[in-house]
C-alpha positions in Angstrom: 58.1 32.3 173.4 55.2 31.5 171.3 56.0 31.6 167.7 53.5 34.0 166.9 55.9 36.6 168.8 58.6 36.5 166.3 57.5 39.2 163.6 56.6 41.2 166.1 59.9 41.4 168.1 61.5 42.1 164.5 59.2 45.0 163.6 60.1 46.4 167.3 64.2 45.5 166.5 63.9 47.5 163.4 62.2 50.3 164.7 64.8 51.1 167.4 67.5 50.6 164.7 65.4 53.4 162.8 65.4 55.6 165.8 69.4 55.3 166.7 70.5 56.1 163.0 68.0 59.5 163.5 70.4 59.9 166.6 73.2 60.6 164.4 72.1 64.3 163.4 72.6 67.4 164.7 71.4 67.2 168.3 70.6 63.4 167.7 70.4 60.8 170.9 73.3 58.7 172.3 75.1 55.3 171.0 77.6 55.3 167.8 75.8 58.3 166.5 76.5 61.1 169.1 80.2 60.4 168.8 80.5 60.3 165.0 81.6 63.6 163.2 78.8 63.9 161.3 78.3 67.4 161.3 82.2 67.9 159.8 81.5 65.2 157.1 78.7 67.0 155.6 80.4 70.6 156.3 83.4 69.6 154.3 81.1 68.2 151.2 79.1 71.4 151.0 81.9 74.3 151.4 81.9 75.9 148.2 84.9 75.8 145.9 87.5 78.5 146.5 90.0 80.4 145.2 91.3 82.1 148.0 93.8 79.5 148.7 97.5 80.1 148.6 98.0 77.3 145.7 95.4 79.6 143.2 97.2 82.6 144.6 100.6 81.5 143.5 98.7 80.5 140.5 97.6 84.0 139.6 100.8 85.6 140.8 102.6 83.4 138.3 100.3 84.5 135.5 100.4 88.1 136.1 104.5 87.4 136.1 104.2 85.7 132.6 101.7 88.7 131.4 104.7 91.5 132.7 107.3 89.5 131.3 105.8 89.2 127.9 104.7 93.0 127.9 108.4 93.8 128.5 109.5 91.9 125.6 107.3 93.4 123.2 108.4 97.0 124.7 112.0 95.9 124.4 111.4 94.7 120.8 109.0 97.7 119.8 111.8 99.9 121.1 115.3 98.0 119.5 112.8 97.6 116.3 112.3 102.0 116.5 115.9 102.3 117.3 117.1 100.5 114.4 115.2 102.3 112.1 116.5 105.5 113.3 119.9 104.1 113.2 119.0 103.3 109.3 118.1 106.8 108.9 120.8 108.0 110.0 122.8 106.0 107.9 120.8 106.9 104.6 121.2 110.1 104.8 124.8 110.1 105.8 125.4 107.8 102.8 123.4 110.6 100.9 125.9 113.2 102.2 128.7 111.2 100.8 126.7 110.4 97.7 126.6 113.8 96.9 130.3 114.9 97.3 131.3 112.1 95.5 129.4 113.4 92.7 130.4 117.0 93.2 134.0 115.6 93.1 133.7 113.8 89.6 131.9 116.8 88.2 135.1 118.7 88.9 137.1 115.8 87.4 138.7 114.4 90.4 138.4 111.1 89.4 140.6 107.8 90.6 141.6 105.3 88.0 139.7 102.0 88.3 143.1 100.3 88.2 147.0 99.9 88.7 149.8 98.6 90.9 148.4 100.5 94.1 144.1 100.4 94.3 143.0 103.9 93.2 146.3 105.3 92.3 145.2 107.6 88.9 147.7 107.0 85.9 150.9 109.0 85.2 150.1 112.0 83.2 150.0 111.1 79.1 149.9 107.7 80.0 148.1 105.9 77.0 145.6 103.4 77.2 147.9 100.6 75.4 150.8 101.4 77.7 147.8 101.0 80.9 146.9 97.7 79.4 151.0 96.6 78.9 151.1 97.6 82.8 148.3 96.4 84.1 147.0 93.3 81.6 144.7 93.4 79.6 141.6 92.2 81.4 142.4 95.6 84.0 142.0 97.7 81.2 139.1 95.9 79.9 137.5 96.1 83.5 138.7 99.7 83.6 136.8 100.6 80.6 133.3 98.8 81.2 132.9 98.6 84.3 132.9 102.0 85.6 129.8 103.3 87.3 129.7 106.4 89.8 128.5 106.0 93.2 124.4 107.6 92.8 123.2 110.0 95.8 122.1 107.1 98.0 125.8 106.3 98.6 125.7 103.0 96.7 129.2 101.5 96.5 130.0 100.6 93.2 132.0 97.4 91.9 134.7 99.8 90.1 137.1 102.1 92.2 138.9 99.0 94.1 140.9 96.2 93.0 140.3 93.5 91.6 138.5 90.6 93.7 137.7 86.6 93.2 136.2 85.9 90.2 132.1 85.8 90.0 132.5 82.1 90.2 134.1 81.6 93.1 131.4 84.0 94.6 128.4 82.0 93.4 129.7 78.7 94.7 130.2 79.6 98.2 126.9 81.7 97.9 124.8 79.1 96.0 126.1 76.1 98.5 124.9 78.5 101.6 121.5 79.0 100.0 121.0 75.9 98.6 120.9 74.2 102.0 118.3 77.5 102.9 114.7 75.2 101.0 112.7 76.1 103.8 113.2 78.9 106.2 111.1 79.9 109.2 111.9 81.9 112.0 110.0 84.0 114.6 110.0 88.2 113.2 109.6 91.8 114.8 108.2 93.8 111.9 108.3 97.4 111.5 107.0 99.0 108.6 106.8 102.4 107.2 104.3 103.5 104.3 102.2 104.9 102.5 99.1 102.9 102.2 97.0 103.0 99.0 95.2 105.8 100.6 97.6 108.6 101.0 97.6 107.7 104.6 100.9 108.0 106.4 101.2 104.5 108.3 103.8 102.7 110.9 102.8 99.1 111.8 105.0 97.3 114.3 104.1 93.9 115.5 105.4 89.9 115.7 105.3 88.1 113.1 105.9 84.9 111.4 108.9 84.4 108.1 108.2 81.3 106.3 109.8 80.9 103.1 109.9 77.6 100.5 112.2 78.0 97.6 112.3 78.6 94.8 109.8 81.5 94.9 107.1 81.2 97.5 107.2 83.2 100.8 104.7 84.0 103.5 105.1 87.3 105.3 102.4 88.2 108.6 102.6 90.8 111.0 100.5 90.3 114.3 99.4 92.6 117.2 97.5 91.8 120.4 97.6 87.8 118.8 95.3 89.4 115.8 96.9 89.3 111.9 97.0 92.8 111.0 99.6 92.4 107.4 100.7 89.5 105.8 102.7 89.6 102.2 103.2 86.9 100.1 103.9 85.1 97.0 104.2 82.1 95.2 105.1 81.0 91.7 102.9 82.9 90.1 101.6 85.9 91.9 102.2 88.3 94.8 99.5 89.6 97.1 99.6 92.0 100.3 96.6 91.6 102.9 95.2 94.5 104.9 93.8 92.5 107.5 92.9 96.1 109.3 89.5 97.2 109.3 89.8 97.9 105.5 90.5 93.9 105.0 91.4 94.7 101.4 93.6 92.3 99.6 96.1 93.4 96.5 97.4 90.6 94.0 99.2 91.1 90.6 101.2 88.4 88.4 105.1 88.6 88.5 105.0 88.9 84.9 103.0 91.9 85.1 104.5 93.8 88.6 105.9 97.1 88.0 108.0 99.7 90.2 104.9 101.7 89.9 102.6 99.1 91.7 105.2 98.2 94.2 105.2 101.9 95.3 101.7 102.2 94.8 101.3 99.3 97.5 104.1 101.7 99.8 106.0 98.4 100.2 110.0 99.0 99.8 109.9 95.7 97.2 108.0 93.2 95.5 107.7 90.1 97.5 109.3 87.9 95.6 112.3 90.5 95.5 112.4 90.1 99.0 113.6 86.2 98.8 117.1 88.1 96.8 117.3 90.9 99.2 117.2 88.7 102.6 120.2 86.9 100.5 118.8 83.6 100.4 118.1 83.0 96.5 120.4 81.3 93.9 122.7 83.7 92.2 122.8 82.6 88.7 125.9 80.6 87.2 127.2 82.8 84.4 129.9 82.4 81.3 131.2 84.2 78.6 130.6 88.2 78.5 127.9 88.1 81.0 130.1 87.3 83.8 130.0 91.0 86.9 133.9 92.0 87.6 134.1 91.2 91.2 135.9 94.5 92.8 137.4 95.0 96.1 135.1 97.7 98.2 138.1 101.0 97.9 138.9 101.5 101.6 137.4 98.0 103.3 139.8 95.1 101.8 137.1 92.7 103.8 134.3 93.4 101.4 134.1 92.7 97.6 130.5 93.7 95.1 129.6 93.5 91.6 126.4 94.3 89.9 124.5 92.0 88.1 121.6 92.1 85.3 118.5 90.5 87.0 114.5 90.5 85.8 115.7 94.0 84.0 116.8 95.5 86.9 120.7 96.1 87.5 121.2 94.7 91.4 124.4 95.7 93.3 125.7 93.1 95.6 128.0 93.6 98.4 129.4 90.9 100.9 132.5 89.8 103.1 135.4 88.6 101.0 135.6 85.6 102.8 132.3 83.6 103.0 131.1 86.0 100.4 127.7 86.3 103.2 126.2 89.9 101.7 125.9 92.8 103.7 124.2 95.0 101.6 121.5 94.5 98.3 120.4 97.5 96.1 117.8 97.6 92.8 120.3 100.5 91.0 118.6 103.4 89.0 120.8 102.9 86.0 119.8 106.5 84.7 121.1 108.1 87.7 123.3 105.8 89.2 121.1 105.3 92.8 119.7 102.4 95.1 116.1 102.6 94.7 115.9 99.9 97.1 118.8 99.1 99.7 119.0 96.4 102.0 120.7 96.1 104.9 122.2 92.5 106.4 123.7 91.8 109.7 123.8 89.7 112.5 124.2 86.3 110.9 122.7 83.3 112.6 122.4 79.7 111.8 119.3 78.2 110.3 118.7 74.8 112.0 117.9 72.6 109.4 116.1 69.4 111.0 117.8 66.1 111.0 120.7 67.1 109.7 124.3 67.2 111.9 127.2 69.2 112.0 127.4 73.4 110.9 124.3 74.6 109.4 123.6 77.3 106.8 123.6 80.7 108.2 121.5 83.7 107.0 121.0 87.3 108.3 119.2 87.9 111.6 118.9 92.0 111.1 117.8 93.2 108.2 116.4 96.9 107.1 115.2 97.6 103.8 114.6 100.9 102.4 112.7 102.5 99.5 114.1 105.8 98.7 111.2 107.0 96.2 108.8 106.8 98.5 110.5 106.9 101.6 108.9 103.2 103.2 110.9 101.3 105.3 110.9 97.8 106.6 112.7 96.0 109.4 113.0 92.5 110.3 114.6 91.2 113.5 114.5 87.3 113.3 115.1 84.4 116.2 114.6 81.1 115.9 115.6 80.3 112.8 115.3 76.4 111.2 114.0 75.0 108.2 110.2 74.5 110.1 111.2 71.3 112.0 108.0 69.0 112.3 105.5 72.2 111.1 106.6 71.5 107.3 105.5 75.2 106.2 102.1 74.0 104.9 100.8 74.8 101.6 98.4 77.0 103.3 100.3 79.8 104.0 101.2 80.1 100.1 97.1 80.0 99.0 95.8 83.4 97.8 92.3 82.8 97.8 92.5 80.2 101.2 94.0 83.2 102.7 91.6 86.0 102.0 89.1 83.8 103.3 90.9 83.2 106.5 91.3 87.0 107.2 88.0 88.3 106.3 89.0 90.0 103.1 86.1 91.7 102.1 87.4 93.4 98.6 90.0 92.1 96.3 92.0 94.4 94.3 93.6 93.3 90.8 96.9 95.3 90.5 96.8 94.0 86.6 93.2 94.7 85.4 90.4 96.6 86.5 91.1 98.8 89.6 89.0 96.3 92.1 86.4 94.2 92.5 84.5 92.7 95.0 85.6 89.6 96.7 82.5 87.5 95.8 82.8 88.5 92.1 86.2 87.1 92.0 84.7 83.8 93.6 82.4 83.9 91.0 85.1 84.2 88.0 
């Protein structure tokens, strides 16, 4: 062959090539390319995504599972939440009923003693008061003479009528070791709350919330529906606050040193926040000497249960608990004019609070609790799960911020509870 021939046998060779690889399409010629599954390849790379399949069908069937579950809970919890409160009314105003024939009964002068050999038993006719004290000591007869209060309307039980209990002391150091080992507290919540808003309006918000708590005197109250913050009550060391984070998103704050039962009621809220750290029972009671120490009585009728009142913030508080790890199962703010719970609380179900790190028992605290505000007839319940100390979350300062909160929520009007009646957010900003 000459050698001329050469690059023209290779443009020939690399034409035919050219024409074989065309072979390989849809109704292309013989060699390799006719067999080759072509045709499938490029099917499979351009069917479009689907979700048809039985993997995303399991997918959604699992989701719409979670989304029924979840819906059952919050029914379940809506309705336990609406049955406890009727269970609490029920209870209020049976514990009215007895309230008042109590007090029909010492208006006709039947009486019991506050002392003697058998709890209740009243003393022998022209017994003297010297010849009560040689029988039954004379700290009895002191206790008989002072420590007399009647039982109000509401049904409070007072700390006289039964006999005598542990001393005060022995009750704060079993109380004050429980709470002292209660720092931080944060547990899951159902909230239900009855009011009267600021308003006049007639309101019932139930939803899940969020308790979060930092001793000694800053808590963090919300109240969520449909994953949106709807309520949330607070405090720190200073101040108090309740945010409407409704469609009003109207915030109300006040000092401590300046709250009033006025305010409190005006809010519709069954207690100031910061009372609300005493009447879930996990504040300090305060060690006490001398004359200021409560008598510690016996509950007439229930040898498990012991109360005594005590002077706190210028309120008289009644407490009532189990006479053996002194855990309280009932907290009042007393009327000392006439004698009745302004505000009762309700504790049950006790549960511990895991505290992180820490082995062995851990502190316990109540799961159920119902507080009531006679005056103005609110209500609030709390059913708590999932109870610790915050674990890794460490209850940021956040949630105790005022202003860092009202921003969060939207608040678009700030009311002062201890100066002028309200004023606009911005203008606060701008003091």
């Amino acid at each position: 062959m000459k050698r001329g021939a050469w690059p023209v046998l290779g443009v020939l060779v690399f034409a035919s090539l050219q024409a074989g690889c065309a072979g390989d399409g849809p109704g292309g010629g013989g060699g390799a390319g006719a067999d080759a599954p072509a045709p499938a390849r490029t099917y499979e790379r351009s069917r479009p995504i689907t979700t048809s399949g039985p993997v995303f069908a399991s997918g959604r069937a699992a989701a719409a599972q979670r989304a029924r579950e979840k819906a059952q809970r919050e029914a379940e919890a809506r309705a336990r939440a609406q049955a406890e409160a009727e269970a609490f009314e029920r209870a209020q105003q049976e514990a009215a009923r007895r309230g008042a024939r109590e007090k029909d009964r010492q208006a006709r002068g039947d009486v019991r003693g506050t002392a003697g050999p058998a709890a209740g038993a009243r003393p022998a006719s022209g017994e003297t008061a010297s010849a009560e004290t040689a029988r039954t000591g004379p700290a009895s007869a002191e206790t008989a003479r002072t420590e007399t209060t009647s039982t109000g309307t509401s049904g409070a039980k007072a700390p006289s009528g039964g006999a005598a209990g542990p001393t005060y002391a022995q009750v704060v150091k079993a109380w004050n070791e429980r709470t002292g080992r209660l720092q931080k507290v944060r547990g899951s919540a159902v909230v239900s709350v009855r009011f009267t808003d600021a308003d006049g309006d007639r309101r019932w918000e139930q939803g899940e919330g969020v308790l979060q708590v930092v001793q000694p005197g800053k808590l963090a109250l919300s109240v969520t529906k449909v994953s949106e913050t709807i309520l949330w009550i607070g405090c720190d060391a200073r101040r108090y606050w309740i945010i409407d984070a409704t469609k009003n998103r109207r915030a109300y704050v006040g000092a401590h040193e300046a709250v009033t039962r006025e305010k409190i009621e005006k809010l519709g809220m069954p207690a100031a926040p910061r009372d609300l750290l005493m009447l879930t029972g996990i504040a300090a009671l305060p060690e006490l000497a001398g004359r200021g120490v409560p008598a510690v009585r016996s509950v007439p009728g229930d040898a498990g249960t012991v109360t005594f009142d005590l002077k706190r913030d210028g309120a008289l508080w009644r407490f009532t608990a189990d006479a053996e790890y002194f855990e309280p199962t009932r907290i009042e703010i007393i009327d000392e004019r006439s004698g009745e719970a302004v505000v009762a609380a309700e504790l049950s179900e006790y549960e511990q609070v895991k505290l992180q790190g820490v082995g062995g028992f851990y502190p316990r605290m109540a799961s159920r609790i119902r507080l009531a505000h006679a005056p103005s007839g609110s209500d609030m319940g709390l059913s708590l799960s999932e109870l610790s100390d915050g674990g890794k979350r460490r209850l940021p300062a956040e949630l105790f911020d005022f202003e860092g909160l009202a921003e969060k929520l939207g608040v678009k009007e700030v009311v002062d509870l201890d100066s002028q009646p309200s004023m606009r957010a911005t203008d606060a900003e701008a003091e």
